[in-house]
C-alpha positions in Angstrom: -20.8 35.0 -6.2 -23.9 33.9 -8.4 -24.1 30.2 -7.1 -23.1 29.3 -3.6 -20.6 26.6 -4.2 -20.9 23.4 -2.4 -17.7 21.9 -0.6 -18.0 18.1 -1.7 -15.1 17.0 0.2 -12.1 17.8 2.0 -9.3 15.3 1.8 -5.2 15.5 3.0 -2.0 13.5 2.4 1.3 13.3 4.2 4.7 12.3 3.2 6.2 9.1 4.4 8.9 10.0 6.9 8.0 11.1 10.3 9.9 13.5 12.2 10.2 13.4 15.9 9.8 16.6 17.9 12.8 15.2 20.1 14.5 13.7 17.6 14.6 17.3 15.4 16.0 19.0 18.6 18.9 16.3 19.2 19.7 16.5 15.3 19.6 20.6 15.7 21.5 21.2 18.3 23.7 18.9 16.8 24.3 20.9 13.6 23.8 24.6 15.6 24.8 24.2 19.1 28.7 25.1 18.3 28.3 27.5 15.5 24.8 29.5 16.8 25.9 31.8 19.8 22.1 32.4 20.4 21.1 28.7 20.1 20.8 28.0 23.9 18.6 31.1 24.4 16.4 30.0 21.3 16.4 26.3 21.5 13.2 25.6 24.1 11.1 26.5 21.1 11.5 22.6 20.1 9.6 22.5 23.4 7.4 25.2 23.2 5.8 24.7 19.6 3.3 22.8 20.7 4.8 19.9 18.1 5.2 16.1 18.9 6.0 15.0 15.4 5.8 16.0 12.0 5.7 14.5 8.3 8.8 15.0 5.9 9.6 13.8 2.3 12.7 12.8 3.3 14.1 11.3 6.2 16.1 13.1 9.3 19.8 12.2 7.9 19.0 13.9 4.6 18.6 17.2 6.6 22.1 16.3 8.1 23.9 17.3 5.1 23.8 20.6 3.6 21.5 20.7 0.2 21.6 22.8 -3.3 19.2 24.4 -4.8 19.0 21.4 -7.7 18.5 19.1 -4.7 15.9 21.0 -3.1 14.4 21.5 -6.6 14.6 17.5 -7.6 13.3 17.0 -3.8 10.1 19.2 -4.1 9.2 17.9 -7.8 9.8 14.0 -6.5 7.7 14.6 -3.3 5.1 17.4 -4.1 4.0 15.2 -7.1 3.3 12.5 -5.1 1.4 14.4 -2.3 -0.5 15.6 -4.6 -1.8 12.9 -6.5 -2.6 11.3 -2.8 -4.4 14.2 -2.2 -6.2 14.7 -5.1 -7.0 11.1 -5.7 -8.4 11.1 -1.9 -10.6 14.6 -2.5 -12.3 12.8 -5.9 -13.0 9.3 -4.7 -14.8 11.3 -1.1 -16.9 13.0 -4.1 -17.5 10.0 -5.9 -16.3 11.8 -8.8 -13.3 10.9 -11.1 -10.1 12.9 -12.9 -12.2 13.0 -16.0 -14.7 14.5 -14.3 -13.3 17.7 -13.2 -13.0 21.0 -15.0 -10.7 23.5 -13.5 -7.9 22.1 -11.2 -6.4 25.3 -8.6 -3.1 24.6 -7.1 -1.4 26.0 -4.9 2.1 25.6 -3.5 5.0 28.2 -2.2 7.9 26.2 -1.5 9.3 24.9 -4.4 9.6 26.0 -8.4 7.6 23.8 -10.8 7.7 25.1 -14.3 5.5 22.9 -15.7 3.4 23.3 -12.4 2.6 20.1 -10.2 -0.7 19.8 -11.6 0.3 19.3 -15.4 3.3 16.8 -14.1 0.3 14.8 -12.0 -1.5 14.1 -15.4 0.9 11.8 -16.5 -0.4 9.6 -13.6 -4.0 10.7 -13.1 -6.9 10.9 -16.2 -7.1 14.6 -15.9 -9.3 15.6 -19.4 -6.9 17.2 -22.0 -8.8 20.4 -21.6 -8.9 20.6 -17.8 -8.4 24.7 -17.0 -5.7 24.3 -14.7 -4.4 27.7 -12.1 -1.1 27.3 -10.0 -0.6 30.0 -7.7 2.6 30.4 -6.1 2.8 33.3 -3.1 0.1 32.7 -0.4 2.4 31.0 1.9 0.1 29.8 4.9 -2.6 31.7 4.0 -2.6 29.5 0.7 -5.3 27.2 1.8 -8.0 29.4 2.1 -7.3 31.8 -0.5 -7.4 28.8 -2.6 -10.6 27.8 -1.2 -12.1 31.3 -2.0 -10.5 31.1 -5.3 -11.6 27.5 -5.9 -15.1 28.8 -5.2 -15.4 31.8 -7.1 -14.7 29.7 -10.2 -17.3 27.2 -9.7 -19.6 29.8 -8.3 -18.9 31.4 -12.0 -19.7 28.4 -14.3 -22.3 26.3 -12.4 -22.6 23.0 -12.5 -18.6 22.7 -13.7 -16.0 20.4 -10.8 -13.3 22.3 -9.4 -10.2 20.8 -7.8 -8.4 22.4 -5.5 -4.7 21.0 -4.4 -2.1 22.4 -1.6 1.2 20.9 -1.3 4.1 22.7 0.9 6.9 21.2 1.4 8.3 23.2 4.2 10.9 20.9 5.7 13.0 21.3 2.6 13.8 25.4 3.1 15.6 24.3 6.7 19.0 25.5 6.3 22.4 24.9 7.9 24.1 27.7 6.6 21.9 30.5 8.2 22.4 31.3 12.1 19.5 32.9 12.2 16.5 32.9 14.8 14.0 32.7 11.6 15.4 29.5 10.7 15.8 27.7 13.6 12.0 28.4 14.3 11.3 26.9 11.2 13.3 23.9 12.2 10.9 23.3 14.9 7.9 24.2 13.3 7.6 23.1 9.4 6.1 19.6 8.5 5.0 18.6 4.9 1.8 17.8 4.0 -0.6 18.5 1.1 -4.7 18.7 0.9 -7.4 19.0 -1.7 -11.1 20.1 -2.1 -13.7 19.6 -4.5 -16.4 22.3 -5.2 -19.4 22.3 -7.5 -22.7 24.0 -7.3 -24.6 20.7 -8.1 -25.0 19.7 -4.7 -24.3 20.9 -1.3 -21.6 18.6 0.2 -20.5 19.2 3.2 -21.5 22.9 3.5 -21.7 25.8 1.4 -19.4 28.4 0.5 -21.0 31.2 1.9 -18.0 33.9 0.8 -14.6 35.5 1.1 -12.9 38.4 2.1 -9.1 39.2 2.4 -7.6 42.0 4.4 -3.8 43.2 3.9 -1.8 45.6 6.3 0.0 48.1 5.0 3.8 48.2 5.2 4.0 44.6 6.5 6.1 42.9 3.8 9.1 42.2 6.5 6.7 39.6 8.7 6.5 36.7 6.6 7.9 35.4 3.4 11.3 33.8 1.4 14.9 35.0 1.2 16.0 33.7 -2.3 19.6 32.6 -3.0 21.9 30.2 -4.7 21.0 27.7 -2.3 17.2 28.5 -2.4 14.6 29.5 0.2 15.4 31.2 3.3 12.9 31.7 5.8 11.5 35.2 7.2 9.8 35.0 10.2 9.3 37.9 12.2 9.4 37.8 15.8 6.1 39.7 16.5 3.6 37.7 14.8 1.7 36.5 18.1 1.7 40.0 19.2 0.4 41.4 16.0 -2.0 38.9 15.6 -3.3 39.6 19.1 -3.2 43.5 18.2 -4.4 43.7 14.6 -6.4 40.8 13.9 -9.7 41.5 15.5 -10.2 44.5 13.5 -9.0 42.8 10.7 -11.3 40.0 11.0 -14.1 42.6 11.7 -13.8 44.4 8.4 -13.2 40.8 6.3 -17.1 39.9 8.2 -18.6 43.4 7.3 -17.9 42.3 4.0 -20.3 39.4 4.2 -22.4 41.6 6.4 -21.6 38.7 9.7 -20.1 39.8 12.9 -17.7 37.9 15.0 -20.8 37.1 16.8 -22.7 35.2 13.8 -20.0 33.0 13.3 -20.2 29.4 15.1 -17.0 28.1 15.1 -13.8 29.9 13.9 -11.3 27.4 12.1 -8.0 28.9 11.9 -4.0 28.2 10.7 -2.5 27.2 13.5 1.5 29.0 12.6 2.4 27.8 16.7 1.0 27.3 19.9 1.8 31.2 20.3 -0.4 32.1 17.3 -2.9 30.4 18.4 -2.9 31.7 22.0 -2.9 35.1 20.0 -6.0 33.8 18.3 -7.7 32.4 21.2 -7.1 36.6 22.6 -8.1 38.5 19.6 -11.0 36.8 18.9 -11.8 36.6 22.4 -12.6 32.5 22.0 -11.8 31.2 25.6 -8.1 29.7 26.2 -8.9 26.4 24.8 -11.3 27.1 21.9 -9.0 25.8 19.0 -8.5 22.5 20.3 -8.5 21.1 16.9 -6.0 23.6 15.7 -3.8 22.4 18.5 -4.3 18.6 17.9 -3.1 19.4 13.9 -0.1 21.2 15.0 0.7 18.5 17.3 0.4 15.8 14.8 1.7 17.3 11.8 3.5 20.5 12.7 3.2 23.7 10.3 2.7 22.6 7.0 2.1 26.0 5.7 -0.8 26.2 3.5 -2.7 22.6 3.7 -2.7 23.0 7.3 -5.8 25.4 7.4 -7.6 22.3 5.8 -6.3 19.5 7.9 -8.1 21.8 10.8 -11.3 22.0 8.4 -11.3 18.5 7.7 -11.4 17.4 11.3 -13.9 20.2 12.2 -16.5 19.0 9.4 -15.9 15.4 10.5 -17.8 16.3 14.1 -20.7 17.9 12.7 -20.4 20.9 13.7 -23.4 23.7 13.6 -23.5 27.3 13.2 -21.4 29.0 10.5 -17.6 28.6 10.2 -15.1 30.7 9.5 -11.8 29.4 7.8 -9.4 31.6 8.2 -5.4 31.6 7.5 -2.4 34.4 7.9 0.4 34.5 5.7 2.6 37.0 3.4 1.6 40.0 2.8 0.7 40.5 5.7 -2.4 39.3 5.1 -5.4 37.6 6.6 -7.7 35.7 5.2 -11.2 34.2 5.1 -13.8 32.1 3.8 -17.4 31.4 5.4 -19.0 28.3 5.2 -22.5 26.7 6.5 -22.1 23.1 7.0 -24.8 20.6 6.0 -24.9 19.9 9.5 -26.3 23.1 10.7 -29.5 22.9 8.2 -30.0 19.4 9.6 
């Protein structure tokens, strides 16, 4: 980077409906109890996500009924618009900036189809300038949040002085299925919330810390972890059983080579903010990082009060980290598809202070 970019704000949004952890479990083994010969074995996963409610676009009955893929399209396009003018709107006021005031909008959403993408669809209700640059990136899954960030940065890193928006929305809730009898989806049934969140980045003024840099590392022949089935009735979740134990195997050396690249250590770093996938993950975490049992109590409060929103989650954990002050360097840092980790570091104000 030629500039380091400043973070001017950090800002989230959640839908209206909230989900009860207990509530879910009734409602699932309600719809998979009869028909899911492994649904007993699986089902204390409601209790062991580490989840006491989440936030949906729709309400519980609405996940009663089996759904299209035109409803879950009309769904996404209703409710990820909304989330993320909420967002966005939220991210510019904490900057004290305006639509019209922002040059390059990133967005960044995996779980729905949006041709035009959500950002061009929020301008009819938001003063965007006609010739905002505007990036939608589909893919990232949960590590959306911070490549966005490092994306987000790079680009006002690369015209100083210009205002970039960056906006996640991931609607998870609405690739639950009833038609698969599959351990992947009933995990996702207790895990996935909705929930969007937004950044603003400029090199005019520090914020509330600097982008410091980013680095991404991908392992080899790893495609089977994480990702979407695609067919006639949409998204279809793939969650590998072994992601705790391969993030406790593979991420420290990982995370190692990502912090070589920014010439830190896991010993620079202050204060490790991470994507909290489950309580497992982040146990994994905790262990490959070798943080203390404990250390990401934020992470757990987010995943408690919102679930796994996918790729705004990473950012509902930075938000609340930023918001105690925190000192020493941070390290945001998200896995998702590929498989891949990634990783922005950041100095908050704070530290300099």
């Amino acid at each position: 980077m030629t500039a380091s970019p400043g973070l001017l704000s950090v800002a989230t949004a959640s839908p209206p409906h909230v989900l009860d952890q207990q509530a879910v479990a009734e409602a699932s083994r309600e719809q998979f109890g009869q028909r899911f010969r492994d649904f007993d074995r699986l089902f204390p996963v409601f209790r062991n996500a580490g989840i006491a409610r989440r936030q949906s676009v729709k309400p519980l009955d609405w996940y009663r009924e089996p759904r299209t893929w035109p409803e879950r399209t009309a769904a996404y396009l209703e409710g990820a618009v909304d989330l993320f003018v909420a967002a966005a709107e939220r991210a510019l006021e904490a900057a004290a900036l305006g639509p019209e005031d922002v040059d390059t909008i990133v967005t960044i959403s995996s779980t729905g189809i949006a041709t035009p993408s959500l950002e061009a669809r929020a301008m009819r209700r938001m003063a965007f300038r006609a010739d905002v640059s505007r990036i939608p990136v589909f893919g990232l899954g949960c590590a959306g949040g911070v490549t966005g960030l490092s994306i987000a940065a790079r680009l006002a890193a690369a015209t100083p002085g210009s205002v970039v928006l960056l906006v996640c929305v991931e609607l998870c809730t609405l690739a639950v299925r009833l038609d698969e009898m599959t351990s992947a989806n009933l995990v996702a049934t207790a895990l996935f919330g909705d929930g969007a969140a937004a950044c603003v980045l400029s090199t005019g003024a520090p914020g509330l810390a600097a982008v410091d840099g980013a680095r991404e590392h991908t392992w080899p022949e790893t495609l089977g972890i994480m990702g979407w089935n695609v067919d006639d009735r949409g998204f279809g979740v793939v969650f590998d059983r072994s992601i705790p134990a391969f993030a406790a195997t593979h991420l420290r050396a990982g995370m190692e080579a990502m912090l070589a690249g920014l010439d830190l250590t896991v010993d620079d770093v202050g204060r490790f903010v991470c994507h909290p996938g489950g309580a497992k993950v982040v146990e994994a975490i905790e262990r490959a990082l070798d943080l203390g049992q404990g250390a990401l109590d934020t992470e757990r409060e987010v995943l408690i009060d919102h679930g796994n929103m996918s790729a705004p989650t990473a950012l509902f954990v930075l938000k609340r980290v930023l918001a105690k002050a925190p000192r020493g360097r941070l390290v945001l840092t998200a896995l998702g598809p590929g498989f891949t980790a990634s990783a922005v570091a950041l100095s908050p104000v704070a530290a300099a202070a």
